[in-house]
TIMAR-401819 format. One record per residue (C-alpha): x negated, y, z negated; residue number from 1. Coordinates in nm, 3 decimals. Each point is the difference from the previous one (the first is absolute). Last residue first. Layout:
// residues N
(atom (X,Y,Z),NUM)
...
END
This chain:
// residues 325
(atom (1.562,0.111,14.844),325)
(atom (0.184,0.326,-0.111),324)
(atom (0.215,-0.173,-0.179),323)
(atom (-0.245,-0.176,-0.202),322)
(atom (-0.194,0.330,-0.062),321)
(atom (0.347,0.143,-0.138),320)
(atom (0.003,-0.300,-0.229),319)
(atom (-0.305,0.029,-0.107),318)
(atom (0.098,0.364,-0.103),317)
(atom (0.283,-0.114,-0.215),316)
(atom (-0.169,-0.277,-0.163),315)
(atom (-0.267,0.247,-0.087),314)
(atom (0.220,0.245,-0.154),313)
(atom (0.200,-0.256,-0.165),312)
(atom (-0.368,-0.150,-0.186),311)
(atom (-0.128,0.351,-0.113),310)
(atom (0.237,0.045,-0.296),309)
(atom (-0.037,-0.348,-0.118),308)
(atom (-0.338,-0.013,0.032),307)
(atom (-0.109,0.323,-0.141),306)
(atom (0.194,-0.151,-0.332),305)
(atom (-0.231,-0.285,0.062),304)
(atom (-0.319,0.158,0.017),303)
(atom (-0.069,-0.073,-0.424),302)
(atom (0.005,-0.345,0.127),301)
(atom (0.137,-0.343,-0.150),300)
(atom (0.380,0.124,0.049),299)
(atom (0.256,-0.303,-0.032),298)
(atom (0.276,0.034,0.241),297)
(atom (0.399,-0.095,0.050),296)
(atom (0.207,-0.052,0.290),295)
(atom (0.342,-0.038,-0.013),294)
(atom (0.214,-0.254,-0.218),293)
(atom (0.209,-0.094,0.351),292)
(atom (0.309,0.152,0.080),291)
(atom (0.272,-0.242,0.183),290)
(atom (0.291,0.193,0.250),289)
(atom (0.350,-0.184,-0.042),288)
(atom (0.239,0.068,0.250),287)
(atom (-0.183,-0.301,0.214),286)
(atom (-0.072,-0.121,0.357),285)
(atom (0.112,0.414,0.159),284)
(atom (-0.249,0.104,-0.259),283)
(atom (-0.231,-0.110,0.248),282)
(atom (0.119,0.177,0.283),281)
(atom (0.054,0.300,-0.173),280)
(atom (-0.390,0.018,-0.121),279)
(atom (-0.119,-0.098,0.343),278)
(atom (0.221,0.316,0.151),277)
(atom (-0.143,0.310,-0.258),276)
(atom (-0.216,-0.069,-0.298),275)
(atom (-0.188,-0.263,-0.132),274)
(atom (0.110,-0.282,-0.198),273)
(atom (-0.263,-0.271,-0.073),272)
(atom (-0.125,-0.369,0.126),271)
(atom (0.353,-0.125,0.095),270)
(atom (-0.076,-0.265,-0.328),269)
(atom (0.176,-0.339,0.043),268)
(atom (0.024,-0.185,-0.271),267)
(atom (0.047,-0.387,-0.097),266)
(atom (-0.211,-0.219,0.244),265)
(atom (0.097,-0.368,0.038),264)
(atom (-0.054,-0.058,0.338),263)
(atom (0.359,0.088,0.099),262)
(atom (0.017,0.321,-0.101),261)
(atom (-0.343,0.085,0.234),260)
(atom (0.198,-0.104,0.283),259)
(atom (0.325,0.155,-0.094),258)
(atom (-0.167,0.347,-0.064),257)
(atom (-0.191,-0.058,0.285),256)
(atom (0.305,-0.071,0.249),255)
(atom (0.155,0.325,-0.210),254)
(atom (-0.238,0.216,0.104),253)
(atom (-0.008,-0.056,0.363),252)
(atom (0.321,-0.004,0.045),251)
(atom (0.013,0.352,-0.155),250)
(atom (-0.341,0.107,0.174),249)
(atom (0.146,-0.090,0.359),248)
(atom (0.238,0.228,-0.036),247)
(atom (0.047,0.002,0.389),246)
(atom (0.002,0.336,0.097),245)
(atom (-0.313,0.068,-0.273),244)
(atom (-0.171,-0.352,0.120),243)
(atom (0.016,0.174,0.357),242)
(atom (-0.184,0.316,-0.123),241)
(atom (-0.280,-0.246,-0.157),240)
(atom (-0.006,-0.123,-0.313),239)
(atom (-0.179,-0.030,-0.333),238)
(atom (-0.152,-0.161,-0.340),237)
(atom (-0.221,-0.010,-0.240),236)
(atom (-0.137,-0.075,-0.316),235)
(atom (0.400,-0.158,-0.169),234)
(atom (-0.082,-0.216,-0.293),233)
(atom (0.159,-0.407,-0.063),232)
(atom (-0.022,-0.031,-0.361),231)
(atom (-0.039,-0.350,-0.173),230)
(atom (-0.202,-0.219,0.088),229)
(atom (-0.211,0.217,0.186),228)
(atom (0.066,0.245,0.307),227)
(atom (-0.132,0.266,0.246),226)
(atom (0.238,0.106,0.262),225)
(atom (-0.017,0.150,0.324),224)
(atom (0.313,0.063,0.209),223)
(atom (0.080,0.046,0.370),222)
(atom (0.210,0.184,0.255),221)
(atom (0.046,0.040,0.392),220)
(atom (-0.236,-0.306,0.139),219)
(atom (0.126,-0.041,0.386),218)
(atom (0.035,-0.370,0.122),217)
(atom (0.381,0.025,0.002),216)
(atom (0.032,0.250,-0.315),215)
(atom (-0.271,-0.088,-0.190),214)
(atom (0.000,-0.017,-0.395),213)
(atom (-0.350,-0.032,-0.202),212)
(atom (-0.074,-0.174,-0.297),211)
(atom (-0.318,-0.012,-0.235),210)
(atom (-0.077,-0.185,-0.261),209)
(atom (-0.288,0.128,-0.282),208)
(atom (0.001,-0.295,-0.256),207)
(atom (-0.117,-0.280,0.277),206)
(atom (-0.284,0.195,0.068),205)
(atom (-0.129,0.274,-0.168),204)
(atom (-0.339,0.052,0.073),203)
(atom (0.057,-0.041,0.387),202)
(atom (0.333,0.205,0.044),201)
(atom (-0.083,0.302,-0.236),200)
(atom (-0.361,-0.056,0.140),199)
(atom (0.226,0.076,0.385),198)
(atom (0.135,0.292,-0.151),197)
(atom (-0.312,0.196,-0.102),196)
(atom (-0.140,-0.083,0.330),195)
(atom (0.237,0.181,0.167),194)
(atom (-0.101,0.355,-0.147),193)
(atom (0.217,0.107,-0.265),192)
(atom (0.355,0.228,0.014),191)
(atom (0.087,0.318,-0.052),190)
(atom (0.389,0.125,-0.056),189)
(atom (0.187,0.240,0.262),188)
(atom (0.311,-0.237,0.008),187)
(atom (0.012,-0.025,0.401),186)
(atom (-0.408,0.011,0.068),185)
(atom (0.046,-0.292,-0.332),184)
(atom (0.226,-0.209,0.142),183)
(atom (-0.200,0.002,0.405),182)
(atom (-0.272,-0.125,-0.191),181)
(atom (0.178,-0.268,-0.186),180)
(atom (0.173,-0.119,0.326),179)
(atom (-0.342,-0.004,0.146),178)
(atom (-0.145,-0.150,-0.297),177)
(atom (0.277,-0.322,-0.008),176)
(atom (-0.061,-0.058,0.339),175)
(atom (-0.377,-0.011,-0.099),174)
(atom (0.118,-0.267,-0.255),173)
(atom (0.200,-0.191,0.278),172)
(atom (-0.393,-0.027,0.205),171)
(atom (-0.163,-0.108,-0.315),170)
(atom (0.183,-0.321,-0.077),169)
(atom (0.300,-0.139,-0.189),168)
(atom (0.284,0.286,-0.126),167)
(atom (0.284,-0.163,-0.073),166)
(atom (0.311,0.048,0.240),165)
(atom (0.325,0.181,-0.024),164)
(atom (0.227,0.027,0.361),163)
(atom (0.191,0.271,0.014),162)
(atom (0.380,0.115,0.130),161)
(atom (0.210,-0.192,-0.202),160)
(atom (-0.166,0.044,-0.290),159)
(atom (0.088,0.397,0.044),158)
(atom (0.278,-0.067,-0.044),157)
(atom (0.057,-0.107,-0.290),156)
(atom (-0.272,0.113,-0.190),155)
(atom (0.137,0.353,0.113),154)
(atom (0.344,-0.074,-0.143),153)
(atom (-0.167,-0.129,-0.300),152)
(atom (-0.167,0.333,-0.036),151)
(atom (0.285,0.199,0.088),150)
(atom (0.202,-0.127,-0.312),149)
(atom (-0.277,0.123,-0.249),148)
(atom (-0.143,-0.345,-0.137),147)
(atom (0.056,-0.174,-0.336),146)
(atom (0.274,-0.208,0.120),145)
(atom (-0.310,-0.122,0.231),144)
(atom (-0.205,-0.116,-0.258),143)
(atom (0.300,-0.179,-0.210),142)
(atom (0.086,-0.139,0.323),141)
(atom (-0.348,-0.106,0.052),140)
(atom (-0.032,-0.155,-0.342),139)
(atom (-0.165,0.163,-0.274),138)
(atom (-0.385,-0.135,-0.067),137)
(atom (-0.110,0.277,0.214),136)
(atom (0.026,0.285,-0.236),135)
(atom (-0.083,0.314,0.229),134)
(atom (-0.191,0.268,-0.092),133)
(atom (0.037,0.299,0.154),132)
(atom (-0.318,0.284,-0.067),131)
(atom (-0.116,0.273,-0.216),130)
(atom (-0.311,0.011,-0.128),129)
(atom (-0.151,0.043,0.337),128)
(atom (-0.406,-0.139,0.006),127)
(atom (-0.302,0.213,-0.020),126)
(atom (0.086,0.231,-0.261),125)
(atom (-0.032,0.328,-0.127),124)
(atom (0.089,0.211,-0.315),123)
(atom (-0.116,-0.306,-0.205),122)
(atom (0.162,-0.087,-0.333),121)
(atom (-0.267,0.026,-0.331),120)
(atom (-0.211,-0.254,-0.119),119)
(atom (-0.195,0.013,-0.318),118)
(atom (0.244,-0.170,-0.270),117)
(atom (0.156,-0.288,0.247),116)
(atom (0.336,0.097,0.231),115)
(atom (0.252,-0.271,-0.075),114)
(atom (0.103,-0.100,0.385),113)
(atom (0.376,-0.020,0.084),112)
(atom (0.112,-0.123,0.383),111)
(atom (-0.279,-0.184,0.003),110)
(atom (-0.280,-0.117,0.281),109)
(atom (-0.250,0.279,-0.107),108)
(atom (-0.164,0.297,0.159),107)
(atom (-0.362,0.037,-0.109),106)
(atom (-0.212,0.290,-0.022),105)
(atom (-0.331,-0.059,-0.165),104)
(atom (-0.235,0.304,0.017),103)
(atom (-0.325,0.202,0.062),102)
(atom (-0.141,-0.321,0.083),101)
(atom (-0.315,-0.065,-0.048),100)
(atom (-0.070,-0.312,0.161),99)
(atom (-0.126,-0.246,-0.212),98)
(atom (0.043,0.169,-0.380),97)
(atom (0.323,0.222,0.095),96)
(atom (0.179,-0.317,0.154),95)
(atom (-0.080,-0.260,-0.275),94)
(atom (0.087,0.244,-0.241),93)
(atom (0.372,0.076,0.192),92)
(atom (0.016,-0.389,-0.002),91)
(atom (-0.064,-0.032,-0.398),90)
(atom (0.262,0.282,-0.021),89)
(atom (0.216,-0.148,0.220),88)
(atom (-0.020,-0.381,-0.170),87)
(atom (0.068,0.129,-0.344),86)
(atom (0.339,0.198,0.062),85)
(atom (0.127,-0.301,0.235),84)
(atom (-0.066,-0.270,-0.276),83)
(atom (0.273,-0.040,-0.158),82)
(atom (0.171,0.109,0.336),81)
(atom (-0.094,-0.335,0.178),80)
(atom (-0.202,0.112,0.276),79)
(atom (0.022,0.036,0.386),78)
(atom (-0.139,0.360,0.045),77)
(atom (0.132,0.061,0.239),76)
(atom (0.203,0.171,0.314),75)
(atom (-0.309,0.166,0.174),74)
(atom (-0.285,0.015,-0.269),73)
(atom (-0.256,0.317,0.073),72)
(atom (-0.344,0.066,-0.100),71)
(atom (-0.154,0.363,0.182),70)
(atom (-0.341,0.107,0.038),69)
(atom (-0.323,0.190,-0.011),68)
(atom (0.181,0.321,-0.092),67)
(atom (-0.284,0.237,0.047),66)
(atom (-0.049,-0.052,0.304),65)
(atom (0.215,-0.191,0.251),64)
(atom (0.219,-0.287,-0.104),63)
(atom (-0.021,-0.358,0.008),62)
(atom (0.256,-0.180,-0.041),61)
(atom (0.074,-0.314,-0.226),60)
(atom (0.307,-0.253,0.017),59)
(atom (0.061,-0.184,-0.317),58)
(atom (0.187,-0.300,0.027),57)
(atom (0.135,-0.111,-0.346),56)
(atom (0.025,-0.275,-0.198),55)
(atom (0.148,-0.107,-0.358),54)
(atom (0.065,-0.258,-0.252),53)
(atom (-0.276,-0.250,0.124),52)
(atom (-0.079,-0.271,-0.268),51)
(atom (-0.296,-0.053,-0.161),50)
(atom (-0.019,0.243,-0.272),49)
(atom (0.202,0.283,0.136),48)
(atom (-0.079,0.049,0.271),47)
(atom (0.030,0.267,0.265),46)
(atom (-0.069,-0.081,0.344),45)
(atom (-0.161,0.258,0.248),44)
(atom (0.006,0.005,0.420),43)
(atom (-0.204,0.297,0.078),42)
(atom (0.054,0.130,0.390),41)
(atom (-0.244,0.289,0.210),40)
(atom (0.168,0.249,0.180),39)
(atom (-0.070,0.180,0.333),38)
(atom (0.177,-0.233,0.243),37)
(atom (-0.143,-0.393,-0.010),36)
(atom (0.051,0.010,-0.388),35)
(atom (0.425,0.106,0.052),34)
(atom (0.051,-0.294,0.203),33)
(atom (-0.210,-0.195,-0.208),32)
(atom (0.193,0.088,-0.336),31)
(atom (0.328,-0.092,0.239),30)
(atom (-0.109,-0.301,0.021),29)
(atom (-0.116,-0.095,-0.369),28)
(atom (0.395,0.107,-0.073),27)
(atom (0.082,0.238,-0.278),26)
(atom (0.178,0.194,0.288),25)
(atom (0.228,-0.304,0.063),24)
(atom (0.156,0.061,-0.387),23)
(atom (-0.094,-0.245,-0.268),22)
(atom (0.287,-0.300,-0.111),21)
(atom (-0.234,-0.194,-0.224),20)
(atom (-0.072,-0.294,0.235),19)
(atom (-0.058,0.223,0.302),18)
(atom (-0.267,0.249,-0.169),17)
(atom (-0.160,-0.273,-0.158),16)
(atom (-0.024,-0.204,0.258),15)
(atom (-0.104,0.300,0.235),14)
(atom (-0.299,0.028,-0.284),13)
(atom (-0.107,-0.370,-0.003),12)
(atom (0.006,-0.032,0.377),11)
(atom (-0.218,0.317,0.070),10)
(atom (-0.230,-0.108,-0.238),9)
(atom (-0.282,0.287,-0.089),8)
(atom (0.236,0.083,-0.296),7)
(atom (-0.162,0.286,-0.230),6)
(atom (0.035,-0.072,-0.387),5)
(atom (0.145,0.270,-0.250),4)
(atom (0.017,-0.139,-0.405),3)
(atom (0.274,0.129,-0.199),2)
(atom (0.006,-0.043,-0.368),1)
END
């Protein structure tokens, strides 16, 4: 039988999480990231006797009256599937019984998910389904042969005309916000405040590098990831109107790609598919689009159905406010 323990041991639970081949989202880092902007972070084990055969990050939100508040696992659980079924429904308890959630939505790391009695699919989500994910145990010629022709043309060249550094110190992470800034006014998509970016950088450390490409001494382009053992995950990401003459993105993304290769890691996830020019530039690194399971949730509220209907209204609209701003 399933037991549930909260971790209070930031080393024990990133061990875990590394060791066992957990997604960067499941990180303690990025559960204090989200904690110091309107959400509060559980870390829970499952055991099974003594010995750990599950964990999962639960992010809580509090919502306004009557819905008291939201549960939600980005990219886990991390449990062996005997004991997935058991350890959601114990978690979905835990949930309902400390915070009152009016539900569970999770969105798991799996291409298939077996959908337990009492869960249904969600109509929305928080992270894209769809995305490119690269294999990065091939060789770079097999990566490359895998490529539209223009993209290795544009690697090409444009490596000639960029330098690509590692992001150190505060100053070339405010570069990296202005270019960001100046991406999203372009794109039309919102963004967070500043601060928001620089707990991404202090909470996360060493699995959350950053590099940036400069033409001369100019930054044009740059790339955020967030990484474990074993996937390397696109968060952001962006370029000025001189990166876009000079491509900088496609050297850009392939210097990472190669960095990241060579410390071991063995995926690369674009971080989603959306429509329009992003989406054709990243399919332009693989024919092959990947689908994740989806996102699935466990109602504990009699409000939920209200939830779901109300919940792309109010995206919408703060959206509009953002925009606005």
């Amino acid at each position: 039988m399933i037991e549930l323990q909260r971790c209070s041991d930031k080393e024990q639970w990133d061990d875990y999480i590394l060791e066992n081949g957990g997604h960067p989202l499941q990180l303690w880092g990025w559960g204090q990231v989200k904690t110091g902007h309107g959400w509060k972070a559980e870390r829970v084990f499952a055991y099974d006797d003594e010995t750990i055969v599950g964990a999962a990050q639960v992010l809580i939100r509090r919502l306004p009256s009557p819905f008291k508040s939201f549960a939600y696992i980005p990219r886990g659980p991390l449990v062996e599937s005997a004991h997935s079924a058991d350890f959601l429904n114990a978690l979905s308890g835990l949930v309902k019984r400390d915070h009152h959630s009016l539900a569970l939505s999770i969105e798991p790391d799996e291409l298939d998910f077996e959908i337990p009695t009492g869960w249904v699919r969600s109509p929305n989500k928080v992270l894209p389904a769809e995305t490119i994910l690269l294999d990065l145990t091939q060789t770079e010629s097999d990566l490359l042969a895998g490529m539209a022709k223009k993209t290795r043309q544009y690697i090409r060249k444009s490596a000639a005309d960029v330098v690509i550094k590692q992001v150190k110190n505060r100053d070339e992470i405010d570069a990296c916000l202005d270019l960001y800034e100046q991406t999203s006014k372009r794109a039309g998509f919102n963004t967070h405040d500043r601060q928001y970016y620089l707990d991404v950088f202090l909470q996360m450390q060493d699995h959350s590098p950053i590099y940036i490409a400069y033409d001369g001494d100019q930054p044009v382009a740059f790339l955020w990831l967030a990484i474990t053992e074993k996937t390397a995950y696109e968060l952001y990401g962006g370029m000025n109107d001189r990166g876009q003459e000079l491509r900088a993105n496609y050297a850009l993304k392939w210097h990472v790609m190669k960095k990241v290769k060579e410390w071991g890691l063995e995926r690369y996830d674009f971080g989603g598919l959306v429509a329009g020019g992003v989406a054709t530039f990243k399919q332009g690194w693989s024919p092959d689009s990947t689908l994740f399971a989806g996102t699935f949730d466990k109602s504990l509220s009699p409000l939920y159905a209200l939830w779901v209907k109300g919940l792309p209204i109010a995206k919408k609209t703060l959206q509009k406010v953002r925009r606005k701003k």
